[in-house]
Every structure is written in C-alpha cells, then in structure tokens.
N, C-alpha and C positions, 0 to 999 in steps of 0.2 A: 504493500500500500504506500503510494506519495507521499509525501510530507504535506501539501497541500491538501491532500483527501482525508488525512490525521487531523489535520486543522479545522476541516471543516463540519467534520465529524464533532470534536469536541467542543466547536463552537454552538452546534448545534444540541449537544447535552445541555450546554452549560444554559440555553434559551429558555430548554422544553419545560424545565419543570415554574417560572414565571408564567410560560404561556399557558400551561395548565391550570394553573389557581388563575390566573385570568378567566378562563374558558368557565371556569366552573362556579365561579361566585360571582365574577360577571355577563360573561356573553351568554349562557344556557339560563338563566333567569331572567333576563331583557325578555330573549325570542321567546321563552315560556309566558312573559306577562306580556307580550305583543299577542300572540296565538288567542292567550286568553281574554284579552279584550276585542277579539271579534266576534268571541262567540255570542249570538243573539238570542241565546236564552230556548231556543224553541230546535235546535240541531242545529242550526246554520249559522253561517259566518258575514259576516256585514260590516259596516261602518256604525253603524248606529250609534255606538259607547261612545262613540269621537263624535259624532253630532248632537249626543245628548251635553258635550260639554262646551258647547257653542249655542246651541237654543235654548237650554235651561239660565233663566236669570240669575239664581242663585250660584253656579255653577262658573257662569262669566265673570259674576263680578268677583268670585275667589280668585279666578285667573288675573283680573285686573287689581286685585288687592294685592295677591303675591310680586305681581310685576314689580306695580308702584315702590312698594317696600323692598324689592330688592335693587330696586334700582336708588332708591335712597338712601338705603345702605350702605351700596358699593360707592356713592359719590362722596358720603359722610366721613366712610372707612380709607379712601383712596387720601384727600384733601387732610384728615390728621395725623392720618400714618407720615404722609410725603412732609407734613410739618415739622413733626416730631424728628424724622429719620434727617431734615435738612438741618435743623438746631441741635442735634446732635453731633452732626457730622462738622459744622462749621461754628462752634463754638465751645466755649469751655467754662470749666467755676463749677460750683456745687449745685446748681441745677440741674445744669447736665447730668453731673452724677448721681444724682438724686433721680431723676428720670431712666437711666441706666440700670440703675440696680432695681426697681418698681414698675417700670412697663410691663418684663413678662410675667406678674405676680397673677394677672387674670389668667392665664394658660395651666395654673397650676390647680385651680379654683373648680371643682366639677360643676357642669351645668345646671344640673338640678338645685345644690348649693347657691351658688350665685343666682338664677332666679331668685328665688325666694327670697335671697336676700333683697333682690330688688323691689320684691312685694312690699315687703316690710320697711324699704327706702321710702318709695315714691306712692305706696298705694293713697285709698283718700284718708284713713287714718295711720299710716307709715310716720317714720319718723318726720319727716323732712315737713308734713303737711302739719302734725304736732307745733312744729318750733316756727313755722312760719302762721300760724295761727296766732301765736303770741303777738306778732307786731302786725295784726291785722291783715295781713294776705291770704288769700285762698290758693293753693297746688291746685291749678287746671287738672282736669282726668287723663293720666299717664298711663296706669294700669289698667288691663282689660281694655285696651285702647291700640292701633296701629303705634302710639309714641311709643307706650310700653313696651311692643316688639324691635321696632327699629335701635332704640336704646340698649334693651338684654342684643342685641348683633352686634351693635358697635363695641361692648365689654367685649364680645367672643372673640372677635375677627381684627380688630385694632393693635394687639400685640404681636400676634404673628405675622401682619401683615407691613408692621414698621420693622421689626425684625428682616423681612427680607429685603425690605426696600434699603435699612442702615446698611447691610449688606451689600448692596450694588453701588451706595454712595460712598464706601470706603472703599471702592477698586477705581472711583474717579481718581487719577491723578491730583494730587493740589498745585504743579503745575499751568497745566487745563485753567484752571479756576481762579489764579492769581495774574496770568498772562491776561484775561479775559477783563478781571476787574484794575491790571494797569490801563488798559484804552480804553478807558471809561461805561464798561457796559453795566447797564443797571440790573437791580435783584431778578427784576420780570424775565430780563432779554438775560440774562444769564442762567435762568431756568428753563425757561421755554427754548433757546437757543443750545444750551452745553448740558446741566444737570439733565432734563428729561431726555433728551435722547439718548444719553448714554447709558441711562437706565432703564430705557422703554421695557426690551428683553422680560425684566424682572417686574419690569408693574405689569406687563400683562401675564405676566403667571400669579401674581397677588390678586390682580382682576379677576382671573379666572377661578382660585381657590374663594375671594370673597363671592361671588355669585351664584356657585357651584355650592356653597355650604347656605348659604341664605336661601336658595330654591328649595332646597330638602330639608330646610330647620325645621324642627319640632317640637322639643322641651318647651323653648322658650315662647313660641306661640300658642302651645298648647296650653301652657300656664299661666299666660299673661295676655292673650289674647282675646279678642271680644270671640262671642257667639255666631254672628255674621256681620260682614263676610269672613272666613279664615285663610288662614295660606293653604297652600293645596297640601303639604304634608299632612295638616291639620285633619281638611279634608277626606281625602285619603283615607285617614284611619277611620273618622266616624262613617263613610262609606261601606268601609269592610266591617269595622267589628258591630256597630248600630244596625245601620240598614243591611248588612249581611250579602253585599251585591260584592261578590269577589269579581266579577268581569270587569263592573263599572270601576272598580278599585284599581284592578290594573290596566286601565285605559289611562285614569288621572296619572296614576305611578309610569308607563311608559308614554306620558305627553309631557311630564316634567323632565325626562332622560331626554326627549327631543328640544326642549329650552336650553341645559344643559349642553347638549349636543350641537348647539348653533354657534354659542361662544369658545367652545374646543376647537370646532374647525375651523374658526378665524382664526385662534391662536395658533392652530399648526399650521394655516394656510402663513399667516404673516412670519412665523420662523423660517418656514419653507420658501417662501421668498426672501426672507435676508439672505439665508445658506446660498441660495442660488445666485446673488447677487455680488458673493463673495466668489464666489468662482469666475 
C-alpha cells in the first residue's frame, strides 16, 4: 500500500467517528422530525403542519415574536460585547481589570439559577421594584414580558460573546491602530475602517452563536415569558406535551432548524468567499 493511500486511509478514520455523532444526534433527527411533520394525521403526507404555521394567528405572531427578540438580542448583544471587548482592549486602570476578572462570572451561573434570580430582581415585587418604591417610582412590567426575555439573553450571550470578540481584538496589531490614529482618523472611521474588519471573521461566528442560541432558548422564556405570544421553543413544547400534536411539534422544531439554517449559510457562504479571494 502507498504512503499516500496510508494517509488517506487514516485521515479518513480519524473523520468517521465526528461524522458519526454528527449523523446521529444531528442529521437522523432533523430528517426524522422533517418526515414527521408531513404526516397529515389521516396516512398521508402534505404541507399542511407548514401552513398551519402561517395561517394560524397565534402561531404567526410566535414567529414574529421570536424574530423580533432575536433580532434585538443579537443587536443588544453585538453593540456591548464590541464595547466592552474595544475598552478592554485599548485601555487600562482598575476598571478594566475589574471588568476582566467579572465579565465571564455569568457563564458560570446555571440558567435556571440566574432566571430566577432575575424574577426576584426585576419582577413587580422583586427587589429593584421594592427600593424604587421608596422614592416614588414605579418598575415598568419586565417580567412575564418580551423585556424580561430579551434581558435573561443579554446575561447568557454577553460574556461569551465579548470573550470572542477580546479575542480577535488582541490579534489586531497596535501598530494598525497607532499608525491610523497619527493621520488623524477618528474613533468612528477607525472602527468602521481598521477594528471591524479585521475582526468581521469573529463577529460573524459571535453573530451566529448569538442567534443560533436565542432561536432555540427556553429556560429563560419559559420562565419569564408572557402567555402569548411565546418564542417558538416555548411553543414547541406546549405543542407537544399540552396539545399532544407531535407532527405539529416537529414542523415548529424543523422550521426553527430552517431560520437557523439561513444564517449558517451566509456564514459559510461569506468564509467561503474570503478563502477564495485569498487565492
């Protein structure tokens, strides 16, 4: 045997068993919950599950709820991550350090824990509503509320997500950065110009992780979420285990994998074009 045919042999051991736990916890339960949402209840196979979730009003506006809040998330999440990860990166003192050593404390923190903690922050009798009662103000309704949710995402997804992005700002040169601000370019045109695209690479895989984890959340809108509308995980669940409709269940659960699915292949189509532009 080749040395060549050795190599390819073992590269291809070293794949199989990745692409098996692949195969098996993800691609054979998509196409099982795709199958299963066309069955129409009577032997036959149709669209129907998918157009129950476009002509039912309740069912839309879950879709247009989950959108909304994730897309207010990931702008929330994107905009104090890039904050944090720029004042970190370009300055120094006991703040900084103090933010350093305290940003990733919510990663540590289980979901169902910090919910709750946030119940008992922001609810209408939480703390926060207690001591501002005192000097006469009333805490708008947080809890049980879209604020609720959007707030328990930004705890989850803010840490990890300046994390990556400190990350891509320590591999900027300083350099870069000083040459930039001797001819005079200002904070905007030095962001917009040199920081962000040197970093893009890494904000659209933070982009991708924040949107990907906010479409399929659940703790936290489950437990701090109004009644209706819900996110579609939410959804989802009272689907299946309430109304007992396993088809209708995974029609929601393989139309969220297709949201999901639209943001991955702009990410690999836009890598897949740098690569190729490096060539």
């Amino acid at each position: 045997m080749s040395k060549e045919a050795r190599q390819s042999i073992t590269g291809l051991a070293m794949v199989l068993p990745s692409f098996a736990i692949l195969l098996i916890v993800v691609i054979i339960p998509i196409v099982q919950s795709f199958i299963m949402s066309l069955s129409n209840g009577s032997g036959g196979y149709d669209l129907s599950r998918y157009t129950y979730l476009f002509t039912d009003k309740g069912m839309r506006s879950n879709i247009v709820f989950t959108l909304r809040v994730t897309a207010i998330t990931c702008v929330a999440v994107i905009l104090i991550s890039y904050t944090l990860a720029i004042y970190m990166r370009f300055n120094q003192g006991p703040i900084v350090n103090l933010i350093r050593k305290t940003y990733m404390i919510p990663l540590f923190i289980p979901g169902v824990i910090a919910t709750y903690g946030l119940i008992n922050l922001l609810g209408n009798h939480g703390w926060l509503a207690r001591m501002l009662e005192v000097v006469g103000i009333t805490l708008p309704r947080i809890i049980f509320d879209e604020k609720g949710i959007i707030i328990a995402n930004l705890w989850f997804n803010i840490p990890f997500t300046t994390m990556l992005l400190s990350s891509a700002l320590s591999g900027i040169p300083s350099s870069i950065i000083e040459s930039a601000k001797d001819v005079g370019v200002g904070r905007l045109t030095l962001f917009t110009r040199f920081i962000f695209p040197l970093s893009y690479k890494t904000f659209l895989v933070a982009l991708t992780f924040v949107f990907m984890g906010v479409i399929g959340s659940f703790t936290a809108p489950y437990l701090i979420g109004a009644n209706s509308p819900q996110m579609l995980g939410v959804s989802m669940q009272q689907v299946f285990s309430v109304f007992q409709e396993r088809e209708q269940a995974a029609a929601i659960a393989f139309f969220s994998f297709l949201l999901c699915s639209v943001l991955g292949a702009f990410y690999i189509r836009s890598m897949a074009e740098e690569e190729k532009a490096k060539i």
